[in-house]
Residue, then its C-alpha position, 0 to 999 in steps of 0.5 A: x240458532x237463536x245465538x246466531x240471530x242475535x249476534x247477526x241483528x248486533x252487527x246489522x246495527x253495528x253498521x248502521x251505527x258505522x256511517x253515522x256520526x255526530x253531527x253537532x261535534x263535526x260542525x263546531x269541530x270544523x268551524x273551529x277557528x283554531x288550527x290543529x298541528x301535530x307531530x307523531x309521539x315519539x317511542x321512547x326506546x332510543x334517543x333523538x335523532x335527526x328524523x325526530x328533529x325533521x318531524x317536528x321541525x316540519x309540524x313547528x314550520x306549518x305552524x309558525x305559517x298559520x301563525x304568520x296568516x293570523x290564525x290562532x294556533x295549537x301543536x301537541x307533541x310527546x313521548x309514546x311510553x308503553x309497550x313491550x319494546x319499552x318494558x325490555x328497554x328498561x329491563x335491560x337497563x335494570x330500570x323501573x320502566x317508568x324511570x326509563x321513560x322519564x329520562x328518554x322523554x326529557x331528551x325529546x323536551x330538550x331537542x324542542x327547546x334546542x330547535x325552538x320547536x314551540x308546542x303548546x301540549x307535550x302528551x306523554x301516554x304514562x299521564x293519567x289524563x291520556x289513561x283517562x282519554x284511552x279509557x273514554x275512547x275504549x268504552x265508546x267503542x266497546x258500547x257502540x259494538x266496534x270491539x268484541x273479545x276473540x282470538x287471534x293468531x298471526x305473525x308479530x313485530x315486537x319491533x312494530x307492535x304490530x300484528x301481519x297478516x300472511x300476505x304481509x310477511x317472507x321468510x328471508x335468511x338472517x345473515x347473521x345466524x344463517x336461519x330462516x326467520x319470517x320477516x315484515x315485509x313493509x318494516x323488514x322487522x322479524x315476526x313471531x307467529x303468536x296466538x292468544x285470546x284478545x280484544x279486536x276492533x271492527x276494522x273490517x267494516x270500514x274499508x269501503x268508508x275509508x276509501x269514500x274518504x279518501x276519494x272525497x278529500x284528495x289532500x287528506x293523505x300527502x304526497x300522493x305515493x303515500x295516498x296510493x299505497x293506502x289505497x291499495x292497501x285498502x282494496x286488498x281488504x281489511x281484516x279485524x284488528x287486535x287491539x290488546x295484549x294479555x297482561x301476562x305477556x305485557x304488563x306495562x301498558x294501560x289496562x283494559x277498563x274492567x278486564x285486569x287480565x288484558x293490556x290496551x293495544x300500543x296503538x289505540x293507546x298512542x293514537x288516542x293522544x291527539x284526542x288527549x292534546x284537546x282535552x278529551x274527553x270534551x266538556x264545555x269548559x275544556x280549554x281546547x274542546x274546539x281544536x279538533x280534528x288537527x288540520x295538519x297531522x305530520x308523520x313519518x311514512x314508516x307509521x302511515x298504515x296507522x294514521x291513515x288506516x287504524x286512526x281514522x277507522x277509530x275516529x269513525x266508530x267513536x262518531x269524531x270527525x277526520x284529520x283534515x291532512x295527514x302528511x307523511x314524509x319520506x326518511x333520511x339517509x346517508x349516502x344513499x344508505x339507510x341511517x343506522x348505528x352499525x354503520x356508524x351513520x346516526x346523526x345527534x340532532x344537538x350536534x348539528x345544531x350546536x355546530x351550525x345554529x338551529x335557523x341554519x338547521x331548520x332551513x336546511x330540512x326544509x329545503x332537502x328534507x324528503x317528502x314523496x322520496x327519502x331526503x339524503x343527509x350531507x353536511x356539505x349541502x348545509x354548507x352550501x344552503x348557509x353559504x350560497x342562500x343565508x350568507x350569500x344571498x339574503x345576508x349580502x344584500x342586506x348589508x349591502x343595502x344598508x351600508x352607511x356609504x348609501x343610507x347616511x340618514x339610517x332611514x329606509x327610503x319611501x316610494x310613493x312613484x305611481x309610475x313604474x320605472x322600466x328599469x324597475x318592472x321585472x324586480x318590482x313584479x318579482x316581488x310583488x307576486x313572490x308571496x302568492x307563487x309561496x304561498x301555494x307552493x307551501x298549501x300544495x306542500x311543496x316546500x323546497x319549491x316555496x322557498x325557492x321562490x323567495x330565493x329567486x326573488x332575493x337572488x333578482x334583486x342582488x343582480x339589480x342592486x350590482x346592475x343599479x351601481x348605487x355606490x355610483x350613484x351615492x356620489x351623485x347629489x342628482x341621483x338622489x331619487x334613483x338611488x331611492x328607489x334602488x335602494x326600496x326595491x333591494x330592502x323591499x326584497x329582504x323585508x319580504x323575504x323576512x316576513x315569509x322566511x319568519x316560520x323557519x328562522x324565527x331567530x334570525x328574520x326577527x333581527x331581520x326586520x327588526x333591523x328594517x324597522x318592521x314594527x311587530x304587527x307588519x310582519x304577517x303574510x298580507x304584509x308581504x303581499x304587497x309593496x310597503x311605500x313608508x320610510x321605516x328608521x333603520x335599527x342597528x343590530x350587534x350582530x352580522x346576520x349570517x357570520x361565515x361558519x368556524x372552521x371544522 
């Protein structure tokens, strides 16, 4: 009885403890003037593939765009190492599992440097200073009363590292064999009832707390399906969370500290590595102690019952603050089909942009790329973006407009007219305003309509470049004004477009304004706010912008 008292006074304080944090951590932390972007680690058990690009690809853009509002930026990517999926993997390769790793976690450096993805910490969890992060966030835990020894039984994913619950599981008939196997009803990946003696984690206790979040930040989980589904996931309850494995059973994993017979949960371990990314944990001189917590957290939305459960119920009991947005994009497919290596339908990440070059790539995804439903893969749309959109569009109208027949003198033409010409309105509006309609485009993370309104844009001033007929008025020394004119307005589109288009095809709109004679230090959002009146020298570039593509 006494036993009993004792163990129900712990968790009456236990949940005290629950709705308190560290106030002095949150307020530096959200008064950080650093913005935070990360993208899921990445489980080394296969190769890139093109949702891997697509992640990264998406959390790379974010952060060229907070770069191009002036904002100091940081963005942790990497590799998740351990687990048991990792040490059958080498195994099979009769590899040490390190080695395993070290190899796979290469290929993902390599599709970042490929993809002009530019991060500012690469966390691999085999790094003795993620060990270290792991173990402080374990021991804070474990002080506080958030993790207790116990036993667990429930049905498990080697596939998903992941424990379910009955609710969570079917039996379904394996077309292959003809047996009856359970299976993850969310993953479709086949469990095994398991039972063993492990460390759990409180995650009961933070239902209500969850929900209070997510109510009070409607953008802490985009796009609205995938907040819906945590929702619902919530109110059906949450039950305690295992959080280690015995170390008969997985070897290669972190230890649990003082307790060699048990390895960290996969998951507590991977998670800790946005921590790891900012130095944690913290000290004053720690480079990056104010970054967190990440302003924009990109995953897929396979791995969303971790971000926005089991992360921000960690992050509660350790006293941290939350993810300000955890975005969780839909999947590729092709034809309508799920991507898969028995169908034949993987897509090489190096492949493609080797074949088409990586800005045309980059645009691509995010302008097709599945947010709220899943995005279907096809060259032929890559090739129509390049060709109606890049070359087509943008690239004919700058070279149009600089064309030596109608710029003899290479240099931009200035227009300090206080009087809208009538002829000049609607495109003049366009312009102007294309920034602002973007930029809420993009902040409501709607980005196939963002960069739409730039298109739309550039696309209104090529019919008023063919409607202004400058090669006519060229010939006219009494048209020298109006040709001005048309010709500001037609490079004011593309500088515009330039500026906004920079977090995308970093490459090519640098040679785009480059060519305009933007100076480095006018290539920023609120430069593209507005009309820029001064005439600029032109500078001549090797290169056509957007060449046709080679044949196939």
């Amino acid at each position: 009885m006494v036993y009993n008292m004792r163990i129900l006074s712990f968790w009456n304080l236990s949940k005290r403890k629950l709705y308190k944090t560290d106030c002095i951590l949150n307020k530096k932390c959200y008064n950080s003037t650093k913005a935070f972007i990360t993208t899921p680690i990445y489980y080394v058990n296969a190769v890139p593939h093109i949702g891997h690009l697509y992640s990264t690809v998406l959390a790379d853009i974010i952060r060229r765009n907070y770069i191009l509002h002036g904002k100091e930026v940081i963005m942790s990517t990497g590799t998740d190492e351990h687990g048991l999926k990792i040490q059958q993997a080498a195994n099979s390769k009769n590899m040490k599992p390190i080695d395993f790793c070290n190899r796979v976690s290469e290929s993902f450096k390599e599709l970042c440097k490929v993809a002009n993805i530019e991060y500012s910490s690469f966390e691999r969890t085999t790094n003795m200073h993620h060990i270290e992060a792991v173990n402080a966030l374990w021991n804070k835990l474990m002080k506080d009363g958030y993790i207790y020894k116990g036993k667990h039984e429930g049905w498990y994913a080697i596939s998903d590292e992941a424990f379910y619950a009955n609710n969570q599981v079917q039996e379904i008939e394996d077309k292959t064999s003809g047996q009856k196997i359970m299976i993850a009803i969310e993953s479709g990946q086949r469990v095994e009832w398991t039972s063993e003696e492990n460390y759990k984690f409180r995650l009961s206790a933070f239902r209500d707390r969850l929900l209070e979040w997510i109510d009070k930040n409607p953008t802490a989980i985009v796009p609205n399906n995938r907040r819906n589904e945590v929702i619902s996931w919530l109110k059906l309850g949450l039950t305690d969370l295992s959080i280690s494995r015995l170390r008969s059973r997985l070897k290669w994993g972190i230890q649990v500290p003082n307790d060699p017979d048990h390895t960290i949960y996969v998951w507590l371990d991977a998670l800790t590595n946005y921590l790891t990314a900012t130095g944690y944990p913290w000290s004053d001189d720690t480079k990056d102690n104010n970054a967190f917590p990440p302003d924009v957290q990109v995953i897929g939305k396979d791995i969303i019952r971790f971000h926005a459960v089991y992360w921000p119920a960690f992050l509660m009991a350790a006293g941290l603050p939350l993810p300000k947005q955890i975005l969780a994009h839909a999947h590729w497919t092709m034809g309508k089909q799920k991507m898969s290596k028995s169908r034949g339908n993987v897509v090489d990440p190096f492949q493609v942009i080797k074949q088409y070059g990586v800005d045309a790539i980059r645009y691509y995804l995010i302008r097709d790329g599945g947010l709220a439903d899943d995005g279907d893969y096809s060259e032929e749309m890559i090739q129509k973006r390049y060709k109606k959109d890049l070359m087509g569009q943008l690239g004919n109208l700058l070279n149009r407009a600089t064309a030596k027949s109608l710029l003899p003198n290479r240099i931009v033409p200035g227009n300090y007219n206080i009087m809208i010409d009538a002829r000049d309105k609607v495109i003049h509006d366009q312009i102007t305003k294309t920034a602002g309609n973007f930029n809420k485009a993009f902040e409501e993370r709607e980005f196939n309509k963002a960069y739409s309104y730039i298109f739309d844009m550039v696309s209104q001033a090529n019919k008023y470049f063919a409607e202004n007929e400058p090669w006519k008025l060229a010939n006219n020394s009494k048209e020298n004004e109006r040709l001005d004119t048309v010709l500001f307005y037609s490079l004011e589109a593309c500088r515009v477009a330039g500026i906004l288009l920079q977090p995308v095809m970093p490459s090519k709109m640098a040679s785009l304004l480059t060519r305009l004679g933007v100076s480095p230090n006018k290539r920023f959002f609120k430069d593209a706010t507005q009309l820029d009146p001064t005439g600029r020298p032109l500078v001549e570039i090797d290169n056509v912008l957007f060449p046709k593509l080679a044949r196939v």
